[in-house]
Each structure stands twice: as structure tokens, then as C-alpha cells.
Backbone bond lengths (Angstrom), bond angles and torsions (degrees), N, CA, C in turn:
res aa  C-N    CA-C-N  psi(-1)  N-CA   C-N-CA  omega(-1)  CA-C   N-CA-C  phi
1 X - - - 1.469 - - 1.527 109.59 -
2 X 1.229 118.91 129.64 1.464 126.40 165.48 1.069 116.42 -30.35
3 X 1.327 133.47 -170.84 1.681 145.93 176.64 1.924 84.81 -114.80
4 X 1.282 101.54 102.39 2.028 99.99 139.72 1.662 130.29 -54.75
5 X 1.060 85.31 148.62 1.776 110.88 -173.80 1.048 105.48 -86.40
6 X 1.396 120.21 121.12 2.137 110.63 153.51 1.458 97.02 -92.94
7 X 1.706 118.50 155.23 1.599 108.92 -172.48 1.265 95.43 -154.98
8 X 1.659 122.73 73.03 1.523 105.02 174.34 1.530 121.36 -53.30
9 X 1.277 107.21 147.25 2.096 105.65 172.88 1.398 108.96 -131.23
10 X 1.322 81.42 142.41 1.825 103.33 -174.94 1.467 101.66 -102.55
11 X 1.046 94.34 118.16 1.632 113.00 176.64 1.828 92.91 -100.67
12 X 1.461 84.99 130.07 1.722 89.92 -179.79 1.804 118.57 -145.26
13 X 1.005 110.40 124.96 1.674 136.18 -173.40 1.538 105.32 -112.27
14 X 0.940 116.98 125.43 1.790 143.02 169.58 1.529 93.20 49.56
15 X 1.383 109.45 64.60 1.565 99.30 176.34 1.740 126.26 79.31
16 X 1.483 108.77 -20.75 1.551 108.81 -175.56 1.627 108.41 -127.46
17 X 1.417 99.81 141.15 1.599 103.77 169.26 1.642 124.62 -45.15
18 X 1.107 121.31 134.91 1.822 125.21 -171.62 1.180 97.12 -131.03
19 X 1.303 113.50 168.51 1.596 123.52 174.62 1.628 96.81 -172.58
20 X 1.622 100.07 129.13 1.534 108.58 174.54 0.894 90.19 -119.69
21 X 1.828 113.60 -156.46 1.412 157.29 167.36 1.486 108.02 -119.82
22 X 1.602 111.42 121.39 1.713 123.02 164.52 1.591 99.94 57.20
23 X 1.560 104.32 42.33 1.629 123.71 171.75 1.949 97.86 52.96
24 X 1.294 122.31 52.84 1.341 98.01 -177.30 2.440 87.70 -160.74
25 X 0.861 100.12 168.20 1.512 121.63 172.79 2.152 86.98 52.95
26 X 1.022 99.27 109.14 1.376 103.04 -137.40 2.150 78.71 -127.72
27 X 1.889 95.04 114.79 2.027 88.51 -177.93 1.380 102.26 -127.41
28 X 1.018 118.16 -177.60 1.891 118.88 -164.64 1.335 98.09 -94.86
29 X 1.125 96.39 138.11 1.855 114.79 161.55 0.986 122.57 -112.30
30 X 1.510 127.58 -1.00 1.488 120.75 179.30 2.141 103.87 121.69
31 X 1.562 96.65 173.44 0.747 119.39 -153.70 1.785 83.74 -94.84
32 X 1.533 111.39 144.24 1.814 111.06 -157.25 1.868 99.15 -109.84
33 X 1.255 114.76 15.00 1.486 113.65 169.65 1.773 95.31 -98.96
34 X 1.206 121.79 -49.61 1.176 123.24 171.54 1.196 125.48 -39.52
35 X 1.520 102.50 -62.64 1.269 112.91 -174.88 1.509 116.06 -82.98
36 X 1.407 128.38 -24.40 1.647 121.02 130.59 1.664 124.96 -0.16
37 X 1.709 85.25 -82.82 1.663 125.03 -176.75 1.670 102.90 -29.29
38 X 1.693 101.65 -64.42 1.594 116.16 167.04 1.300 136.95 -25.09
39 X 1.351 85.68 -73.12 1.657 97.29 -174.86 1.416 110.26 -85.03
40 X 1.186 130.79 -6.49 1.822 144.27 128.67 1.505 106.89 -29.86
41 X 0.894 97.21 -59.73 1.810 96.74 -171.19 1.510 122.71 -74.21
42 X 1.952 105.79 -41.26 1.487 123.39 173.71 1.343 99.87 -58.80
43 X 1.570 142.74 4.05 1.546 138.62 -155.60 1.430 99.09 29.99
44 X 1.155 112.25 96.19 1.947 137.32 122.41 1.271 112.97 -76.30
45 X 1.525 101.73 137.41 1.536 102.41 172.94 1.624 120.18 -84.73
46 X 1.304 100.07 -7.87 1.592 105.41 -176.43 1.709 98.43 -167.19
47 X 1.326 113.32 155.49 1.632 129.06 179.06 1.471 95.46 -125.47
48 X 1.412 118.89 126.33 1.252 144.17 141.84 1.443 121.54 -57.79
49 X 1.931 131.81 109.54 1.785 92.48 172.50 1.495 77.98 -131.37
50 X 1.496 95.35 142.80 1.729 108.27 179.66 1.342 98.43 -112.29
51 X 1.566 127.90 125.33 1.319 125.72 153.05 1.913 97.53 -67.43
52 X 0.832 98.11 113.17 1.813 106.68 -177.38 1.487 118.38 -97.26
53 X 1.450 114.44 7.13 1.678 118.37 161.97 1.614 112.32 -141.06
54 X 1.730 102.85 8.67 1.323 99.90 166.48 1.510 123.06 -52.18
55 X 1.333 122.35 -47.47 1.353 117.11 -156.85 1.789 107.01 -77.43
56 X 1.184 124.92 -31.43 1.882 164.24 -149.68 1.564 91.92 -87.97
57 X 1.643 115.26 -48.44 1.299 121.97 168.72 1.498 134.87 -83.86
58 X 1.583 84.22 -6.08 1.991 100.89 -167.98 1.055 116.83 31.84
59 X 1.676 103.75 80.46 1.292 131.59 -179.90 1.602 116.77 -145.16
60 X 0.841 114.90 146.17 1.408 121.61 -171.76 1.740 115.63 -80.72
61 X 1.009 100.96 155.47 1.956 87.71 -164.01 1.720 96.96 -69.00
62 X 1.130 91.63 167.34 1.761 106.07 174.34 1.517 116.96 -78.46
63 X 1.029 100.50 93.94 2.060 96.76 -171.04 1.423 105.33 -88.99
64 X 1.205 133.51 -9.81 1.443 116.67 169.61 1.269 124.10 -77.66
65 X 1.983 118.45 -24.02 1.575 120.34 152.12 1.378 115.69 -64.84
66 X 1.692 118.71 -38.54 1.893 108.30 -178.58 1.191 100.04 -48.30
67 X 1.924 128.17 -42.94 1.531 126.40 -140.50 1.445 96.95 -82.74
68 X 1.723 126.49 -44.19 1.607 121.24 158.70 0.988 113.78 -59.04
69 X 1.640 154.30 -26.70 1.138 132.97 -163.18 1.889 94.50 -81.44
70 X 1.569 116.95 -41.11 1.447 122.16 -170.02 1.346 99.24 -67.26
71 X 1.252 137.54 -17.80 1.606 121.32 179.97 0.989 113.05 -87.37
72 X 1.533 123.19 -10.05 1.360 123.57 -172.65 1.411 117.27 -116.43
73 X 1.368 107.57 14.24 1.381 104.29 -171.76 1.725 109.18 -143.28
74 X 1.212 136.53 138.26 1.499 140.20 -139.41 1.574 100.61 -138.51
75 X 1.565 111.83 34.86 1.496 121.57 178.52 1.076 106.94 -153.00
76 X 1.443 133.32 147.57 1.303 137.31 -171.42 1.576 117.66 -43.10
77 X 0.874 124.90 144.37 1.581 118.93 176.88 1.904 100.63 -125.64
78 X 0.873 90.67 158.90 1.793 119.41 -169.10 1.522 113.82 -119.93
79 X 1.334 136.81 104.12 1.242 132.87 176.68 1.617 122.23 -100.36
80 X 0.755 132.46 160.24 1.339 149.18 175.19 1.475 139.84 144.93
81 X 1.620 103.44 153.29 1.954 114.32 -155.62 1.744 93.16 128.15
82 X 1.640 88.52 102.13 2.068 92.60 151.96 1.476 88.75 82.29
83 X 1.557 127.58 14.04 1.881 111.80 170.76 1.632 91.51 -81.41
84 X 0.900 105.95 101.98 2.057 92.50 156.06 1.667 131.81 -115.52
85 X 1.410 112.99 1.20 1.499 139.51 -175.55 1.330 115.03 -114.64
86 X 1.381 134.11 170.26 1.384 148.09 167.38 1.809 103.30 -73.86
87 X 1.390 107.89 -48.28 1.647 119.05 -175.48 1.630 94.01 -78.78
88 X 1.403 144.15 -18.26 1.385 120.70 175.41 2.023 100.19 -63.65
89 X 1.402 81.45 -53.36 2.010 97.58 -161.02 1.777 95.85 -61.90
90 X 1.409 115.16 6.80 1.936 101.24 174.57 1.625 92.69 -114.50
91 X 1.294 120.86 -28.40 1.287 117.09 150.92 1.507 137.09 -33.13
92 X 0.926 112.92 -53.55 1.509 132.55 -166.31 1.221 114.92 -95.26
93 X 1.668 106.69 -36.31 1.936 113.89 160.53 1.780 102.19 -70.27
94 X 1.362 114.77 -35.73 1.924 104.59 165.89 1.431 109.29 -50.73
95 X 1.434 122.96 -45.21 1.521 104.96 -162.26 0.971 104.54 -92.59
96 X 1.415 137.70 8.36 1.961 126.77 150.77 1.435 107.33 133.88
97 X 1.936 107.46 12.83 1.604 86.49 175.50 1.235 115.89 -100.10
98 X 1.240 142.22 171.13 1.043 149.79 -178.19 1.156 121.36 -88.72
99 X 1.360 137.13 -41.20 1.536 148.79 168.49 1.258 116.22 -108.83
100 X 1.167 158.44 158.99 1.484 150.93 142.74 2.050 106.89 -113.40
101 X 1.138 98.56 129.53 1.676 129.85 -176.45 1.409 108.28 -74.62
102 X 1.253 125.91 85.12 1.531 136.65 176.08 1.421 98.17 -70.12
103 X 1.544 119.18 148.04 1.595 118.95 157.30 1.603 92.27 -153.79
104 X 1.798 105.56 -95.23 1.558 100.18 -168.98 1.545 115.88 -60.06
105 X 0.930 147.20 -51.37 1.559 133.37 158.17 1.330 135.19 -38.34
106 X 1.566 118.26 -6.19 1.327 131.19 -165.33 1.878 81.99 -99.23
107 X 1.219 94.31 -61.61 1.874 92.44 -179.77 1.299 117.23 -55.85
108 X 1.382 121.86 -37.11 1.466 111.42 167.38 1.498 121.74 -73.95
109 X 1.355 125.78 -31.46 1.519 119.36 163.40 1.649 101.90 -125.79
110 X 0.758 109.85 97.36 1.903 113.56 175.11 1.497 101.56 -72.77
111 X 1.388 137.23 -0.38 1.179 137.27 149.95 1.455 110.81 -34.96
112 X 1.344 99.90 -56.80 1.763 110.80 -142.83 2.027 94.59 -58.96
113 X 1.730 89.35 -31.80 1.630 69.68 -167.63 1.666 107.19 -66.15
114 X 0.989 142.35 -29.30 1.494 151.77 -159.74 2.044 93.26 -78.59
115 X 1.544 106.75 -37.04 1.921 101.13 -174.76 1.507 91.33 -86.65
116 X 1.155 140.38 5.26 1.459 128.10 -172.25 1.780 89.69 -117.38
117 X 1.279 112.17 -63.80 1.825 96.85 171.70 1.426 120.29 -43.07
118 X 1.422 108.96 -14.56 2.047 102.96 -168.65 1.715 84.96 -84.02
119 X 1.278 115.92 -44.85 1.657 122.20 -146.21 1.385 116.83 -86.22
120 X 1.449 102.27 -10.03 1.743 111.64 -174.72 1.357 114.84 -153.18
121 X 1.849 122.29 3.59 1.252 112.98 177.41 1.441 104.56 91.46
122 X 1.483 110.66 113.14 1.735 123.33 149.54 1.424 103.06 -10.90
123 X 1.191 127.61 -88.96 1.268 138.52 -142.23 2.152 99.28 -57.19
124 X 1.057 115.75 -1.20 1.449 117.42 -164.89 1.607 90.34 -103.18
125 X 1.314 123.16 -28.67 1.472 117.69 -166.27 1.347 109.12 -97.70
126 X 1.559 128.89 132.76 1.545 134.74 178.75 1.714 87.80 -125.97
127 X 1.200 92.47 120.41 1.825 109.71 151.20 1.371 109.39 -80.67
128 X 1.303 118.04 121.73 1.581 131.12 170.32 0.890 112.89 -105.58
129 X 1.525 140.23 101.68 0.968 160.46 -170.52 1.743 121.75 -108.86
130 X 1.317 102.80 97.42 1.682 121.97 -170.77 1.433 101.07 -80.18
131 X 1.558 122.43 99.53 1.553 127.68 -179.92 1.411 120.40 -107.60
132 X 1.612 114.84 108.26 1.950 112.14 158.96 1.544 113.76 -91.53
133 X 1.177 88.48 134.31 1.563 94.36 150.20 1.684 113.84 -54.33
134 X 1.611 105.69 147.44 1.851 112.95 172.29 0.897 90.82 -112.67
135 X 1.739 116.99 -172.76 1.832 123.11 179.75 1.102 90.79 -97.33
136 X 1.470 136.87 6.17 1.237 118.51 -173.95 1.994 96.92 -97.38
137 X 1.030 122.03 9.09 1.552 120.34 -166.36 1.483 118.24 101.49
138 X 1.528 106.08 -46.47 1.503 113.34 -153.90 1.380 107.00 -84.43
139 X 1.594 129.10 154.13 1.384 141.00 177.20 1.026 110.78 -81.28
140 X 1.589 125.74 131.70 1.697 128.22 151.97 1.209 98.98 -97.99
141 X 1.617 90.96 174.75 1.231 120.70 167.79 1.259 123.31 -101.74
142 X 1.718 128.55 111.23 1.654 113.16 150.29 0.868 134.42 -89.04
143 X 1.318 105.67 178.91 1.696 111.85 -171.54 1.415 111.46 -137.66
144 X 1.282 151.12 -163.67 1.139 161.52 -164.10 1.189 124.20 21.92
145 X 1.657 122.57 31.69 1.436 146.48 -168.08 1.498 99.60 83.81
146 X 0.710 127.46 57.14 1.752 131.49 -177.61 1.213 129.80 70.12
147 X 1.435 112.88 -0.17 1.925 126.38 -173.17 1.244 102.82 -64.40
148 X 1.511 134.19 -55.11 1.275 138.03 -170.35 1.030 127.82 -110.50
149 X 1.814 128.46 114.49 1.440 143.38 -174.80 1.712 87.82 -79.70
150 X 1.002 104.77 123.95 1.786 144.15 175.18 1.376 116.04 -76.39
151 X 1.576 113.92 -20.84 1.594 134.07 -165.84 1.633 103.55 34.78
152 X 1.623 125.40 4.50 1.512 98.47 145.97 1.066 137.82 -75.71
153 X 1.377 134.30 164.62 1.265 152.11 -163.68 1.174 108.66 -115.48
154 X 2.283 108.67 114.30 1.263 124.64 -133.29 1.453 82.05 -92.10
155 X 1.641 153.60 -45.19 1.544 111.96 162.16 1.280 146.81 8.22
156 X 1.523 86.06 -93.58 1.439 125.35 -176.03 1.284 102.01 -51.99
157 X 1.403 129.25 -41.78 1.589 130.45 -169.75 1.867 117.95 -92.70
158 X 1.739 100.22 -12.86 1.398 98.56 173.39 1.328 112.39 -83.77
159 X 1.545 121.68 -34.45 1.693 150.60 -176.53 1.306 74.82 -41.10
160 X 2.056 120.19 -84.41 1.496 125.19 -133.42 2.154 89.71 -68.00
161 X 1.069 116.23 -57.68 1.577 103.66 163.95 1.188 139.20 1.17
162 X 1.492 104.18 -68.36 1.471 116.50 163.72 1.311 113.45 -53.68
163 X 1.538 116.69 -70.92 1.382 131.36 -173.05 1.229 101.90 -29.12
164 X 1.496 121.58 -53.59 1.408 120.63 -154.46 2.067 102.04 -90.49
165 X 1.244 123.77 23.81 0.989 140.75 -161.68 1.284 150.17 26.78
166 X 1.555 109.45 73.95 1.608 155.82 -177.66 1.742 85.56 -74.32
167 X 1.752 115.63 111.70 1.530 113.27 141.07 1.074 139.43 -44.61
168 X 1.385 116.87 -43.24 1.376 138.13 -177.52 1.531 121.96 -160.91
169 X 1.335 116.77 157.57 1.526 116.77 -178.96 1.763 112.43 -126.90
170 X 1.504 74.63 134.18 1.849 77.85 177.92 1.668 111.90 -94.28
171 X 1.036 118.80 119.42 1.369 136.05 -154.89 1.196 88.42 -101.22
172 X 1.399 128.14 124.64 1.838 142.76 -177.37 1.448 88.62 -135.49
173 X 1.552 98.78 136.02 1.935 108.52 164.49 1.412 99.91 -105.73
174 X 1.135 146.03 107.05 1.379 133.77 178.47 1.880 103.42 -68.81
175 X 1.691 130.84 -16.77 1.175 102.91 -174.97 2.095 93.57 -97.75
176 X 0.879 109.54 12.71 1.391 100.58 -179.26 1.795 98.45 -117.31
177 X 1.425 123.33 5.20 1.700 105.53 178.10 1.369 119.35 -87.05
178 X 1.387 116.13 137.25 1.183 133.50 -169.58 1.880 134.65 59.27
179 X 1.821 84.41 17.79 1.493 95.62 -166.43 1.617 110.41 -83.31
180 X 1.754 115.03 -16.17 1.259 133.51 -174.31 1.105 94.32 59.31
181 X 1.602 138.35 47.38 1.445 127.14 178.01 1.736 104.32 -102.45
182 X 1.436 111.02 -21.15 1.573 135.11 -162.02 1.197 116.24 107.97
183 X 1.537 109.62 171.85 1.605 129.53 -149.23 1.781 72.21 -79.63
184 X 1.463 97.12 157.68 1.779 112.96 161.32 1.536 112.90 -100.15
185 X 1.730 102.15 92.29 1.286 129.35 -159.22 2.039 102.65 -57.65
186 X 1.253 118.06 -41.22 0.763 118.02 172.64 1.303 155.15 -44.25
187 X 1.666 90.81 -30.04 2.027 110.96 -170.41 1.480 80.25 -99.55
188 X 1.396 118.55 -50.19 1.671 108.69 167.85 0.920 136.71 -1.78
189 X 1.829 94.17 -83.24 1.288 98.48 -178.66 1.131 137.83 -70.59
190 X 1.320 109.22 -16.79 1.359 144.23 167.73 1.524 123.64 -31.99
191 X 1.709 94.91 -81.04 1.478 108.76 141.66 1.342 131.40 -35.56
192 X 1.371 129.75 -65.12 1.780 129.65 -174.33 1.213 83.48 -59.29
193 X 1.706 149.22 -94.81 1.000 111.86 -155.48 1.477 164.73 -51.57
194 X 1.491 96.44 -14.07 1.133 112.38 167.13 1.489 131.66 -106.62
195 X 1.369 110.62 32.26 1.358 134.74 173.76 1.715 126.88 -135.70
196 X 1.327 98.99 112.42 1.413 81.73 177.68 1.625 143.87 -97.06
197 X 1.843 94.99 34.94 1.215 108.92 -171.35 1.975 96.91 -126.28
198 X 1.464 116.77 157.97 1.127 101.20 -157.09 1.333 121.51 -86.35
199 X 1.035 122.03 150.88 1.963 143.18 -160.72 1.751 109.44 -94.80
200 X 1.142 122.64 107.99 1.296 121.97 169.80 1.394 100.90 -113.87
201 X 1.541 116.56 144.88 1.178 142.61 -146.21 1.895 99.33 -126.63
202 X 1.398 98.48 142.86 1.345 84.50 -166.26 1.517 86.13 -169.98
203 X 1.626 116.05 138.29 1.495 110.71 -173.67 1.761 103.51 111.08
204 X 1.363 94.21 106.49 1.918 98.01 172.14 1.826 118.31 94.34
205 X 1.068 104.88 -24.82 1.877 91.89 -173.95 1.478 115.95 -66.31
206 X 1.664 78.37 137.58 1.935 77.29 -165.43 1.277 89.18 -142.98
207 X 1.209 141.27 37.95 1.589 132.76 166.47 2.383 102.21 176.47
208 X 0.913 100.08 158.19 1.300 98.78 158.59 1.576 134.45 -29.66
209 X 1.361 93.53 -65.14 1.659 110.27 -172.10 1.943 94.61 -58.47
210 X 1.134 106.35 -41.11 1.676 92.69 -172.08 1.477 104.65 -69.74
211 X 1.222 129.75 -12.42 1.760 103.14 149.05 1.203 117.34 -96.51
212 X 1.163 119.40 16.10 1.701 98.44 172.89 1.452 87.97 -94.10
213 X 1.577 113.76 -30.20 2.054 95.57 -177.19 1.488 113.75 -71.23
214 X 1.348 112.19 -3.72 1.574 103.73 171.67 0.967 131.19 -52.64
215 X 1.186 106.08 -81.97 1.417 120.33 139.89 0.938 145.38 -9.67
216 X 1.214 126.79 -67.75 1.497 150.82 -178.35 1.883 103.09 -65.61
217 X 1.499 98.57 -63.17 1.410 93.18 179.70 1.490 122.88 -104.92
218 X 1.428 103.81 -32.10 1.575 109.51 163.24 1.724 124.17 -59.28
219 X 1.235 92.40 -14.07 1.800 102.89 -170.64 1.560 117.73 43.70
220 X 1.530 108.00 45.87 1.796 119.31 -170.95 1.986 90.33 -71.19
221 X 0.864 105.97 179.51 1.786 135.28 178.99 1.434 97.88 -110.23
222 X 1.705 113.07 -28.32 1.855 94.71 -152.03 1.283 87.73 -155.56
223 X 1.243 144.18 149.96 1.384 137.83 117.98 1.029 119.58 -102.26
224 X 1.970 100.68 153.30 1.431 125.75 -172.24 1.575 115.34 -119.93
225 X 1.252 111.97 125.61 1.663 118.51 -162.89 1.657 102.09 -124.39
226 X 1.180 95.34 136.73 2.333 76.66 176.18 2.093 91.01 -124.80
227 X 1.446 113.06 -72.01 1.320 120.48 -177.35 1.834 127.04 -41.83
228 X 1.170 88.10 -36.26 1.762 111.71 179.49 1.593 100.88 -69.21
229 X 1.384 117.12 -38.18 1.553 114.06 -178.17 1.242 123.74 -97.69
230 X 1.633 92.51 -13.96 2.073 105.33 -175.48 1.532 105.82 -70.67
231 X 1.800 105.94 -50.18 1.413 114.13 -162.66 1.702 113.35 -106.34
232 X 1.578 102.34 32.21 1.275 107.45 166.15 1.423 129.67 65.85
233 X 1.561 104.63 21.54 1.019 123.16 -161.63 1.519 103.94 -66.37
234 X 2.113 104.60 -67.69 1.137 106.03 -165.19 1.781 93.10 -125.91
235 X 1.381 132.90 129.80 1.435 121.65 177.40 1.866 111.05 -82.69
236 X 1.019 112.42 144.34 1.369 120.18 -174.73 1.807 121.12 -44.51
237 X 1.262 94.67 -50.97 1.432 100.76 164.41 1.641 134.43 -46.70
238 X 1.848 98.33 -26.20 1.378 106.48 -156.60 2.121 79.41 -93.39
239 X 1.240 98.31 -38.95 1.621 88.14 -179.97 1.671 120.96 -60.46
240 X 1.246 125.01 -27.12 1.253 131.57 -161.76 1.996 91.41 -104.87
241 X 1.073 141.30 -29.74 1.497 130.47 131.36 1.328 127.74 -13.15
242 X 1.088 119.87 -85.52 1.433 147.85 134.41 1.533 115.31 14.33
243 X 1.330 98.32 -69.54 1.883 116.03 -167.21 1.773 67.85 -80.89
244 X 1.226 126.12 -98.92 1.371 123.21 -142.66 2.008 94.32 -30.74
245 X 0.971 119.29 -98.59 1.454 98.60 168.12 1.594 136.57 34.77
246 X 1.297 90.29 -66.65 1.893 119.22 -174.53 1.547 106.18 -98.77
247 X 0.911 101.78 15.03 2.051 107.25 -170.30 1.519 111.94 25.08
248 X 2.064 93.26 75.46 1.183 116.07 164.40 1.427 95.31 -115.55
249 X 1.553 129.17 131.33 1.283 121.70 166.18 1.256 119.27 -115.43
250 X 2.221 91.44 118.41 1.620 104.65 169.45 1.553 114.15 -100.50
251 X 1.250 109.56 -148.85 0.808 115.88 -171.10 1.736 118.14 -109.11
């Protein structure tokens, strides 16, 4: 088995880290160079930062926080919010990130992910994929930080993702985010198996054991935590203890 990822993400609005419940009632966590700085130091294997009303505002992400968060931080970083072009995603790899996080622009031109894999390498492109449950069982996809059900069917739309060459996918449960209830093991697993590029999980952790079930039963590549690490809940180190512990191997 690979080495798992811990990956706190900074969800960030007017410049500062936020964190709701079911993407909505949305409170401060701090300032996201800092809190970068942090979870840099707690060893994260990677930082997530979502401008999370860039796209909703049609606005372009904030590259003068990516460019402080990348000087201060010595682990992969993850961008996304407001990429909708080939020249945003060479932008945003200028100001020091390493990947850029496609979602609502990927659904409106699913090109871009295939001209951004030719122009910078698979490994630079993450499909972010915002998933509800329907009453009918099946997963959609949203878009515009969760405002708009897409009525596609998040399968079918992660499969063509890959195909069109997505490194990795960021797997969001919108009815399990920020509920600390646990990851929604199901669309999970769902996903890792039917992808052969790697699955980060994101949506619900609210204690230890819900990453060891990621893993374990979700079969994620990565987990993604934002509230648990903002408000000091659980420090990164003490989670990746833990898994080693449970013969999960990180890093």
C-alpha cells in the first residue's frame, strides 16, 4: 500500500480562511499565510487553498496570497476558485503553486482539463468534484461552490475527467462537509475504485477514526480536513501517529 496523505485546506473568502457546514454559514479561521506556515511545520503532505467565492463572484483567484502562501510553505500546494482559462492555470503555477483545482470551468469546457494536461503535465491538474447525494441514490455534480446542481452524474463525469487527463480528483461530499459526522465512505469508494489516478477525500472528518475509515474502507489516496486543523481540534502529526498505529502507511 502506498503512503496516505493528510492535506489540510484552506478555504478562503476576502482574503481570510472560512469554514462552514454543507458549504454555507461560513466563520473565520484565520489569516491563510499563517495558517499555511502551520500546517508546514505540523508536516502536511500537501495544502489545499480554495478561493471559494472566486468563481460565484467572477473573479480571478487572489495570486498575491497563493505567492505568500508559496514562500512560506515547503509542501506541495493546491490551488483553486476563478481558474477558467489555460493563461489563468500558467498564472497561478507563476505564483508558486504546484497544481491548480479545476471544477466549474472544467464542466463548462472539459477541454481545458485535456489543454492544461498537454501544457503542464497530468500531475498539475486536480478535478474537484463537488458531490450530493439525490433521493434517487445517484451523485451530481456542483458547481459554483455548491450553488448549482449541474444534474450531471458525478461517475460518469469523473471517468470522462480522467480520460481527458485529470492527475487526481478532489472528492467533496457536500452532505457530509463540515458536519464532523465522517467522510461519505461510499461515493469514495466508489470513486477510488473506479479511477486509476489518485482520490482525495474531503467532506465530514470529525475525529481520528474517520481517517483511518478512509482509507481503510473508502480506499481514498489522501485525506482532506480544513475545521479539525483550523480550530485546533486535531494537529496533523497526532493524525498520521494514529494511522501509523492502525497500519496505515504515511509518510
Amino acid at each position: 500500500m502506498l503512503s496516505k496523505r493528510i492535506i489540510p485546506c484552506l478555504d478562503v473568502k476576502d482574503g481570510r480562511v472560512v469554514k462552514g457546514t454543507n458549504f454555507v454559514n461560513l466563520l473565520d479561521a484565520g489569516d491563510p499565510v499563517e495558517c499555511a506556515k502551520e500546517y508546514n511545520r505540523q508536516g502536511a503532505d500537501e495544502i489545499v487553498f480554495l478561493d471559494i467565492t472566486a468563481t460565484h463572484e467572477q473573479r480571478k483567484t487572489i495570486c498575491d496570497i497563493v505567492a505568500k502562501t508559496a514562500e512560506q510553505v515547503f509542501v506541495p500546494l493546491t490551488v483553486g476558485g476563478g481558474i477558467s482559462t489555460l493563461e489563468d492555470i500558467r498564472r497561478i503555477l507563476r505564483s508558486g503553486a504546484d497544481k491548480v483545482s479545476l471544477n466549474s470551468a472544467a464542466v463548462k469546457n472539459p477541454r481545458l482539463i485535456a489543454e492544461g494536461a498537454d501544457s503542464f503535465g497530468n500531475q498539475c491538474i486536480v478535478l474537484a468534484a463537488d458531490v450530493k447525494r439525490m433521493p434517487d441514490g445517484r451523485y451530481n455534480i456542483f458547481v459554483s461552490g455548491g450553488r448549482i446542481d449541474t444534474g450531471i452524474e458525478a461517475l460518469g463525469w469523473i471517468r470522462e475527467a480522467e480520460r481527458l487527463g485529470a492527475g487526481e480528483i478532489l472528492l467533496t461530499s457536500m452532505d457530509a462537509d463540515g458536519t464532523k459526522q465522517g467522510f461519505d465512505l461510499e461515493i469514495t469508494r466508489a470513486v477510488a475504485e473506479m479511477c486509476s489516478i489518485p482520490v482525495i477525500a474531503s467532506g465530514g472528518c470529525g475525529s481520528l477514526k474517520h481517517f483511518h475509515e478512509v482509507f481503510e474502507k473508502g480506499k481514498a489516496d489522501a485525506a482532506l480536513a480544513a475545521s479539525l486543523f483550523h480550530y485546533g481540534i486535531l494537529k496533523v502529526q497526532e493524525v498520521k501517529a494514529y494511522l501509523r498505529q492502525n497500519n496505515i502507511p504515511v509518510r
